[in-house]
N, C-alpha and C positions, 0 to 999 in steps of 0.2 A: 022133054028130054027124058029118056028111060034112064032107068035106075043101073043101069052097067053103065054110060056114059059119066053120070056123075061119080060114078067110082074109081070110071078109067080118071077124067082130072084129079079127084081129089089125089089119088096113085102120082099124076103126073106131079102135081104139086108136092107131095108131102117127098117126092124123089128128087125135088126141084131143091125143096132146103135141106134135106141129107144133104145134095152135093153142095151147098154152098157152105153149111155146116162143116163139109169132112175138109174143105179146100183148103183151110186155115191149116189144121189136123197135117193133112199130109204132107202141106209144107214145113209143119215143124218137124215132123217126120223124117223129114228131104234134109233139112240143115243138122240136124242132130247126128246124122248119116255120115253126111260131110265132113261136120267135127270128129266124128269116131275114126274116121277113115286119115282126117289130117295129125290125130293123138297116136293111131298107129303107125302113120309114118315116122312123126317125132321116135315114137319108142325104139323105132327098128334104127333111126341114126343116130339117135341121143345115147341112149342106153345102152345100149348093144355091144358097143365100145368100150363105157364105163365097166358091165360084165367082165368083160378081156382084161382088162387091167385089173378089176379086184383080184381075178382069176389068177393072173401072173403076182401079185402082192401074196397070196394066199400060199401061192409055190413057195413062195423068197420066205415067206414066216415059217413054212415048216421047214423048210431048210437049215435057218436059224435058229429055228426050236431044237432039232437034231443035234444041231453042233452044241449049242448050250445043255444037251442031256449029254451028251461026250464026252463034257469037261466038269462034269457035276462031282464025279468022283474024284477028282484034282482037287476041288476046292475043297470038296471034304476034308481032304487029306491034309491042304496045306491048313484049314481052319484047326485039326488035328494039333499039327503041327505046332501052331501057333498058341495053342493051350499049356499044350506042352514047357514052350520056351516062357509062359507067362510065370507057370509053376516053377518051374529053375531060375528065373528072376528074383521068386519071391522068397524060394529057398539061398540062394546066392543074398539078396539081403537081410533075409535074419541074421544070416553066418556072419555077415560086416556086421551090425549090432552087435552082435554079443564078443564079435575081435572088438569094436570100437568099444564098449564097457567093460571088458578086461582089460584095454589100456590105458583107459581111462584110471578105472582103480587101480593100479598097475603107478600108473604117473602121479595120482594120489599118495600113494605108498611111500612112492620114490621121493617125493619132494619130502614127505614127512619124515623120512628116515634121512635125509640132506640134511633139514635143518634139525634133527636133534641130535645128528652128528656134530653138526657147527655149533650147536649151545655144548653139549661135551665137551669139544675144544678147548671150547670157549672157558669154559671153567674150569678146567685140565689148566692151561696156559696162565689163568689165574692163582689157581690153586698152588701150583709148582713154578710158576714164572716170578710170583711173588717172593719167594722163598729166596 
């Protein structure tokens, strides 16, 4: 047998287990394909969907963001406001303190000048009652 013949088998051989080598190979190839091709389907009905709705939620939040920057100076205003009305509280009851301690003292007074009117009297009525 010349030395090309045995070169042609060994060619045919070593192309014999390439192909039985790559067969495996190509079929993982093939499924792997298949799966890419059934994830892209998914994505295009799955997802695609889900997009449009964040899409339209995304509208609805600025919308909302908008109105609540609208009324941001309202609230200001009434938070303002309401500092305000804490301060005149706080001024409005000092002012009853200090009326309640002047009538206080006031009603101290008055009682003690009551009863040392009544002992007066009292001894006046003895003093000259006696007599």
């Amino acid at each position: 047998m010349p030395l090309t013949g045995i070169a042609l088998i060994i060619i045919a051989v070593a192309l014999c287990i390439l192909v039985l080598v790559l067969i495996p190979t190509i079929l993982s190839v093939r499924r792997t394909v298949e799966s890419v091709g059934a994830l892209s389907d998914m994505v295009q009905k799955e997802l695609k969907p889900t997009l449009q709705e964040l899409t339209g939620v995304l509208a609805e939040l600025k919308t909302v963001g908008g109105g609540v920057a609208e009324h941001t100076d309202d609230v200001k205003r009434f938070m303002a406001a309401l500092g305000e009305t804490g301060a005149n509280l706080s001024t409005i009851n000092r002012s009853v303190g200090t009326v309640t301690n002047v009538l206080s003292t006031t009603s101290v007074w008055a009682t003690g000048v009551k009863v040392a009117g009544k002992y007066m009297f009292d001894r006046y009525l003895k003093k000259w009652g006696g007599v």
